[in-house]
N, C-alpha and C positions, 0 to 999 in steps of 0.2 A: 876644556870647560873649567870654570873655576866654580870651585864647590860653594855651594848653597850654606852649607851647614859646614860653619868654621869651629877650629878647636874648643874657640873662646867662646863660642855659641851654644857648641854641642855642651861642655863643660857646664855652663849657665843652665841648658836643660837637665843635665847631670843631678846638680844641684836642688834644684826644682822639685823632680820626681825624686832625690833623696833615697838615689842609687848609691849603691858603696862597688864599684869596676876599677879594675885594674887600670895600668896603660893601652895593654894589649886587647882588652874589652872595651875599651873606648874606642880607642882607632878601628877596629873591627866595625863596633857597630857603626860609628860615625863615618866609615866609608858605605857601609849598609844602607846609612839614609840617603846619604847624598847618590847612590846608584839607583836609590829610588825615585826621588827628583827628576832624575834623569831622565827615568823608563816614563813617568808623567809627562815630564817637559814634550817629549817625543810621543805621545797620545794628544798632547793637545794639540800641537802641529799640525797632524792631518787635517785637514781641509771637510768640513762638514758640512753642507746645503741644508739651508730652513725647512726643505722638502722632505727630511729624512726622517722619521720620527722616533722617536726617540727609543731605545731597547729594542730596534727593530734588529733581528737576523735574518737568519738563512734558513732555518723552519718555521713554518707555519705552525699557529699552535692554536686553531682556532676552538671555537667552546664546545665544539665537539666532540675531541679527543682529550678537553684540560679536563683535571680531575676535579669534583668538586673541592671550592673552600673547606676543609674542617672547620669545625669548632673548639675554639679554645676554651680548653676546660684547663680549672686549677687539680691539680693534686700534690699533694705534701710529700715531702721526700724522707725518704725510711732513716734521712741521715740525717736531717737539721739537728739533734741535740750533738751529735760528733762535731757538727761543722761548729754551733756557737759554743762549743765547750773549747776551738781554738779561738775564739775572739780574743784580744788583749783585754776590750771593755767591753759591758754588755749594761741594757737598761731593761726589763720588760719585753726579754727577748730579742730588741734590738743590736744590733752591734752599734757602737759609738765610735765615731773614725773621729779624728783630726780634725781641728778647723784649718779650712783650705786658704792662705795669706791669699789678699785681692786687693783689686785697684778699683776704686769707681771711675768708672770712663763717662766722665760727662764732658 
């Protein structure tokens, strides 16, 4: 199999997300993705019929035994001022990240 995710690629991701890895933390991971690809590649493979629908298994999970939906409710976490007191920048409670470099794809 020839890997998906070359030196010079993974490197450019490297780059990108503005990792700081070693040698031996690149090649680790970067075999790590490309085993993943792999394990993909070979899921998409199987042969799937229009008839199957989709998230179907092997138990039945009808609405009789499903538990109800909860309801999402907000509540505040006892730690928010710990967590934004490690922000680098903060606005109004906000954290301020990084503008992220882009491309207009028109």
């Amino acid at each position: 199999m020839t890997e998906t995710i070359t030196p010079e690629i993974f490197e450019h991701l490297v780059n990108l997300a503005a990792l700081e890895l070693s040698p031996q933390e690149s090649e680790y991971l970067r075999q790590q993705l490309n085993n993943q690809l792999k394990a993909i590649n070979e899921l998409v493979a199987i042969p799937i019929t229009p008839d199957i629908p989709p998230a179907l298994h092997g138990i039945s999970y009808s609405a009789e035994i499903r538990p109800p939906i909860r309801e999402d409710k907000w509540m505040p976490s006892i730690y928010a001022d710990s967590i934004l007191d490690q922000a680098p920048q903060m606005e109004d409670r906000f954290i301020i990240v990084p503008d992220i470099p882009h491309e207009d794809l028109e």
